[in-house]
Biotite code that builds the C-alpha atoms (Angstrom):
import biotite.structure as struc

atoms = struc.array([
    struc.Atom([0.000, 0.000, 0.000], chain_id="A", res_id=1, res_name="UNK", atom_name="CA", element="C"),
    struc.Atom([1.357, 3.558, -0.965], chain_id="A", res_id=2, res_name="UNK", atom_name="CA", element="C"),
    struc.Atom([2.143, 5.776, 2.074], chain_id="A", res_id=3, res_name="UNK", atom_name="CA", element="C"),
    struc.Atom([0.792, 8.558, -0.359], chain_id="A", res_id=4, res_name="UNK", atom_name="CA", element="C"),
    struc.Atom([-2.582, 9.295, 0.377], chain_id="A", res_id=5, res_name="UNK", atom_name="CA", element="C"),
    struc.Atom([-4.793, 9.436, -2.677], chain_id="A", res_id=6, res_name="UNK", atom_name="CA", element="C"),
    struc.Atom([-6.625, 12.881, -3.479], chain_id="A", res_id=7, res_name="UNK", atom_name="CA", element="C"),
    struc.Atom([-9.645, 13.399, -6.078], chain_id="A", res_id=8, res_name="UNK", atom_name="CA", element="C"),
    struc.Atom([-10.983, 16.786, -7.559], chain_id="A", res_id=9, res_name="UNK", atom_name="CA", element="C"),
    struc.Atom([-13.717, 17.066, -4.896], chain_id="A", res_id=10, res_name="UNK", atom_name="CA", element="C"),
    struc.Atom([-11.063, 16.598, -2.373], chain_id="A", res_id=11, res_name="UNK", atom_name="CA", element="C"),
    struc.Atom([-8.495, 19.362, -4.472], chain_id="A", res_id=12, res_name="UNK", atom_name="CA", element="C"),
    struc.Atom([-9.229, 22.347, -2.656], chain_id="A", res_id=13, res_name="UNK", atom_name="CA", element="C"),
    struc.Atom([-9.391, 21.293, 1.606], chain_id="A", res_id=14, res_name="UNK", atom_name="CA", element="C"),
    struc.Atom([-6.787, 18.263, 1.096], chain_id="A", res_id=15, res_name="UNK", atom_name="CA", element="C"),
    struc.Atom([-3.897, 20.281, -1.481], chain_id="A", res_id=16, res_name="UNK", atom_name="CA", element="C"),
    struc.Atom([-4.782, 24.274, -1.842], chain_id="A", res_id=17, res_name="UNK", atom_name="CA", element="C"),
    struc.Atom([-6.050, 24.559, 1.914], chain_id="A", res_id=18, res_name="UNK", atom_name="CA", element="C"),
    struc.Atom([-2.825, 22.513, 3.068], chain_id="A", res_id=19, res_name="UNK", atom_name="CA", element="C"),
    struc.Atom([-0.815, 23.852, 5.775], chain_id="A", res_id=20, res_name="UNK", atom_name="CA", element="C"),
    struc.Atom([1.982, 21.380, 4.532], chain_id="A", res_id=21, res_name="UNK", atom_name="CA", element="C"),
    struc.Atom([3.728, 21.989, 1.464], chain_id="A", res_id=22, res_name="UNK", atom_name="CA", element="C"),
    struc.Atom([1.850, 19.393, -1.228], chain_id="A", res_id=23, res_name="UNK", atom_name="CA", element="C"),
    struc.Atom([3.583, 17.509, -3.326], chain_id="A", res_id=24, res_name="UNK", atom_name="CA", element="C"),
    struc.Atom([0.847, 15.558, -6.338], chain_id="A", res_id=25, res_name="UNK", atom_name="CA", element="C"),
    struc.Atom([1.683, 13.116, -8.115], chain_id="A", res_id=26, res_name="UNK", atom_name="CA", element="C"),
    struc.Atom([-0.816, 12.670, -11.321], chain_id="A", res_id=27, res_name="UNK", atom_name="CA", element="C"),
    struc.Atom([-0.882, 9.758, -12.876], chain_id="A", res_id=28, res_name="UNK", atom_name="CA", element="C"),
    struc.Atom([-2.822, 6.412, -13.780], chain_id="A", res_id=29, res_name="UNK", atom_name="CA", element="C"),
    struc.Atom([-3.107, 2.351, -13.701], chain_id="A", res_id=30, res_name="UNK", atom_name="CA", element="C"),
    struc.Atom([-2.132, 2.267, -17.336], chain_id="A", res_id=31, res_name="UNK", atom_name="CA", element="C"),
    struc.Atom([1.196, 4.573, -16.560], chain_id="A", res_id=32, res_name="UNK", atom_name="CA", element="C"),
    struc.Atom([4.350, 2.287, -16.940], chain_id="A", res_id=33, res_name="UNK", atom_name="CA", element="C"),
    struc.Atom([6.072, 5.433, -16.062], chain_id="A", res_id=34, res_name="UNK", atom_name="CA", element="C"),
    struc.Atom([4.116, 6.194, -13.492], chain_id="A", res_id=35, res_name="UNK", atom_name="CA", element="C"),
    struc.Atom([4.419, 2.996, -11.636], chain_id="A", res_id=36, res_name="UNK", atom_name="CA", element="C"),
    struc.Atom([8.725, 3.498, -12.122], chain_id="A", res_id=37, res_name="UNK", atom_name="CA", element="C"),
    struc.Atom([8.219, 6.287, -9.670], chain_id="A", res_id=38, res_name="UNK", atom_name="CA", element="C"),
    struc.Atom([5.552, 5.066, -7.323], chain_id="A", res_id=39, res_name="UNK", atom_name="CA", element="C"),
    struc.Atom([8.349, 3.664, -4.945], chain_id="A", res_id=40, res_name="UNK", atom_name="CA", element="C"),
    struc.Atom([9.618, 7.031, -4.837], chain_id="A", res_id=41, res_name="UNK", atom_name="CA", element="C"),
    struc.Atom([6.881, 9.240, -4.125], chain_id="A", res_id=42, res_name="UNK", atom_name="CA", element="C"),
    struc.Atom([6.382, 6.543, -1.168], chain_id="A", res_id=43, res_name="UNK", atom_name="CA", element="C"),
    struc.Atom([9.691, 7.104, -0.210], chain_id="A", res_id=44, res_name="UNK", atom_name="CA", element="C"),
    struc.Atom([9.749, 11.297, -0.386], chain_id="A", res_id=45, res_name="UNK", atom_name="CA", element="C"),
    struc.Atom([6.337, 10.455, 1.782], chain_id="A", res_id=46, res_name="UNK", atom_name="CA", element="C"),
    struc.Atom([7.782, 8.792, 4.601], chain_id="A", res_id=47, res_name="UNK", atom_name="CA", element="C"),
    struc.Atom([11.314, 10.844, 4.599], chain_id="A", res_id=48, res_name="UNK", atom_name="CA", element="C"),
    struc.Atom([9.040, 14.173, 4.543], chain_id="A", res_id=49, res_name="UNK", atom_name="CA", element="C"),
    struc.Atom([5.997, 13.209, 7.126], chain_id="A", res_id=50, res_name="UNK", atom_name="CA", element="C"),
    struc.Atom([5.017, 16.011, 9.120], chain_id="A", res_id=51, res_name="UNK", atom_name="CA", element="C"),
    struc.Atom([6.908, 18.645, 6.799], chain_id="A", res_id=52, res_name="UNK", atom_name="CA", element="C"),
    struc.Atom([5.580, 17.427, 3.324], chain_id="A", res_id=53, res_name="UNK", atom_name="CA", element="C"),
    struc.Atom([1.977, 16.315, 2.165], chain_id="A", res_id=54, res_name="UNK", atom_name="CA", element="C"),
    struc.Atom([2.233, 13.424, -0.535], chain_id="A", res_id=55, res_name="UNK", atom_name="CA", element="C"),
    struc.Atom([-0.547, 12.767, -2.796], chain_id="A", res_id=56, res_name="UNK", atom_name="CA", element="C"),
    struc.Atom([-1.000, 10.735, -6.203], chain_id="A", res_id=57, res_name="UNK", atom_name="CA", element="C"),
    struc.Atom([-4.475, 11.842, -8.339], chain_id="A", res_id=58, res_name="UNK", atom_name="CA", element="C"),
    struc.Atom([-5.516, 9.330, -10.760], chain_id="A", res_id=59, res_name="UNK", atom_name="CA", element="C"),
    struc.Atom([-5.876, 11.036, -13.882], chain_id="A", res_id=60, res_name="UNK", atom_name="CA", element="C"),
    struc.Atom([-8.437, 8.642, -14.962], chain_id="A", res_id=61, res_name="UNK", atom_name="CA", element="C"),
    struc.Atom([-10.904, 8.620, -12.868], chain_id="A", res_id=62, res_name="UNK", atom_name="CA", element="C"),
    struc.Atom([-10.355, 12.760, -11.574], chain_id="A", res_id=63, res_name="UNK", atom_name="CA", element="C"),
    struc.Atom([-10.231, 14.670, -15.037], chain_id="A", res_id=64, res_name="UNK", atom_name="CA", element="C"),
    struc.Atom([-11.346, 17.959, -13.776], chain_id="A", res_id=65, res_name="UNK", atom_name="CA", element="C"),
    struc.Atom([-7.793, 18.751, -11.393], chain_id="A", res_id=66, res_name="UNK", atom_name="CA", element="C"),
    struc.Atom([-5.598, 18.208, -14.387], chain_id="A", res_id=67, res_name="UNK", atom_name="CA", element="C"),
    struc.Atom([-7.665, 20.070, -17.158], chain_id="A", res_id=68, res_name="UNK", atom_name="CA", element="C"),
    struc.Atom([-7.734, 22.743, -14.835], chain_id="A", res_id=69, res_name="UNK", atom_name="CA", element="C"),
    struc.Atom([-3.770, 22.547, -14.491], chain_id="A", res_id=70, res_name="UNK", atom_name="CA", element="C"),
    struc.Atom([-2.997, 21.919, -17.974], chain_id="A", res_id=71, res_name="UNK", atom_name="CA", element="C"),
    struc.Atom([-1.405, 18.624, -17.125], chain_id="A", res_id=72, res_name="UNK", atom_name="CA", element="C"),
    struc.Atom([-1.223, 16.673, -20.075], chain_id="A", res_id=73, res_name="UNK", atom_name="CA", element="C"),
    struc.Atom([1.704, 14.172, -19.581], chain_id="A", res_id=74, res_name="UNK", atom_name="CA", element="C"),
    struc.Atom([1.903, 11.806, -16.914], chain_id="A", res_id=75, res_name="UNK", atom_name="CA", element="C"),
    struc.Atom([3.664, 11.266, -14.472], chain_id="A", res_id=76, res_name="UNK", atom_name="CA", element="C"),
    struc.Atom([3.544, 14.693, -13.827], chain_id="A", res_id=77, res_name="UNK", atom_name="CA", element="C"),
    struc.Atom([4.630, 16.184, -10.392], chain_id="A", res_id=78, res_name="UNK", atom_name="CA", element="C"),
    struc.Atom([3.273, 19.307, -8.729], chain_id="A", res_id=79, res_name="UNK", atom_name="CA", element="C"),
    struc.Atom([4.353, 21.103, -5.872], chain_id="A", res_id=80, res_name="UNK", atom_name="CA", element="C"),
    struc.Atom([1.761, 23.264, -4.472], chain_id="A", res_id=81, res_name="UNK", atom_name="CA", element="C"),
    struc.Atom([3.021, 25.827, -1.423], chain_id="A", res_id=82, res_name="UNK", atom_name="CA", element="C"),
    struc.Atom([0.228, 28.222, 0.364], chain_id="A", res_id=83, res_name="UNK", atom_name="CA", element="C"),
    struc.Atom([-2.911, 27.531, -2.215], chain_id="A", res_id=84, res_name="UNK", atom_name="CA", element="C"),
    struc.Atom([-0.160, 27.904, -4.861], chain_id="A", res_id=85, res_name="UNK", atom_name="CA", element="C"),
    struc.Atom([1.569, 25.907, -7.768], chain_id="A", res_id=86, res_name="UNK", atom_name="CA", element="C"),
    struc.Atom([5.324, 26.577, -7.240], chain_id="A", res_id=87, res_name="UNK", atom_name="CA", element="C"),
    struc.Atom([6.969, 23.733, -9.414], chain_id="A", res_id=88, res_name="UNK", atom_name="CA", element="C"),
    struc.Atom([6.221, 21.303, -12.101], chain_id="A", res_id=89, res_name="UNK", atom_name="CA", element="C"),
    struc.Atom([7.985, 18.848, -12.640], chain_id="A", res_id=90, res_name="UNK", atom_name="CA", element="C"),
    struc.Atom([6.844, 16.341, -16.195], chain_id="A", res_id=91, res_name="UNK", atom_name="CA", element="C"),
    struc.Atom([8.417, 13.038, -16.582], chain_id="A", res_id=92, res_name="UNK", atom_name="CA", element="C"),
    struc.Atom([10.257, 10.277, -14.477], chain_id="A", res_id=93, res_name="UNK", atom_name="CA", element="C"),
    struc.Atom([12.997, 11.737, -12.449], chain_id="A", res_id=94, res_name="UNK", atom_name="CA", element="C"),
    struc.Atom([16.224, 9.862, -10.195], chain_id="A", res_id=95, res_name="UNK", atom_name="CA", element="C"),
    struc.Atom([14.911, 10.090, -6.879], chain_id="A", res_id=96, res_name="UNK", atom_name="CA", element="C"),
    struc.Atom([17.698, 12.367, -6.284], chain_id="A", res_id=97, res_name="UNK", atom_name="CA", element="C"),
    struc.Atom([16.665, 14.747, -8.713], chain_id="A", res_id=98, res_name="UNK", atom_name="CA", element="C"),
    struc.Atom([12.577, 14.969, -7.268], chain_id="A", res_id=99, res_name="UNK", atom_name="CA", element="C"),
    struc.Atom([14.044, 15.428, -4.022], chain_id="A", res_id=100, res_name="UNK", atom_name="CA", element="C"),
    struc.Atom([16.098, 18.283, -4.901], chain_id="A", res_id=101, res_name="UNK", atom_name="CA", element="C"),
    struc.Atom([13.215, 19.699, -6.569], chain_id="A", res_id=102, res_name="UNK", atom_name="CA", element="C"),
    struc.Atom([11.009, 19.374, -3.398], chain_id="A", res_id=103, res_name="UNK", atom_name="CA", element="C"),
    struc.Atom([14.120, 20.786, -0.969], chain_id="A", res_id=104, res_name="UNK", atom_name="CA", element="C"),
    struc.Atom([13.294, 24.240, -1.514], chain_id="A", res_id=105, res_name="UNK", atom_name="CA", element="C"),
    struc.Atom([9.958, 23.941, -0.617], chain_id="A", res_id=106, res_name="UNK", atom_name="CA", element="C"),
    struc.Atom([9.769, 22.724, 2.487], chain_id="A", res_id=107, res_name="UNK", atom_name="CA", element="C"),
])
């Protein structure tokens, strides 16, 4: 089981832009080879950031409205919201090193 909590678009504003926590979403979907690559390491960011980072994954699938909304149109696409506010995107699968360093800043 993923130690990222899953989010949905009714869920979008209390659980990511009302966040107290920096938010870090991961959008993607069951049919997502890619996606699945990185699934280990959004866990991993998850457990290494509790209490200092929120980690969610939104199915793209099944929550279209988030991601139309955000223009995300590749998967897996990574989002780091800070304060009701998208401060990084980040398209693509990453080194774990390289999401990390992109979440650093943030936090």
């Amino acid at each position: 089981m993923s130690q990222a909590a899953d989010v949905t678009d009714t869920q979008w504003d209390s659980d990511v832009l009302q966040s107290d926590l920096p938010v870090l979403v991961d959008f993607w979907a069951d049919w997502c080879a890619p996606c699945k690559a990185m699934s280990p390491y959004v866990d991993r960011l998850a457990g290494e950031y509790e209490g200092r980072l929120k980690v969610l994954k939104l199915n793209t699938q099944d929550n279209p409205d988030v991601p139309s909304k955000y223009g995300v149109f590749s998967i897996p696409t990574f989002m780091i919201v800070k304060g009701g506010e998208v401060v990084k995107t980040i398209v693509g699968s990453q080194p774990y090193d390289q999401l990390k360093a992109a979440v650093d800043p943030y936090l």
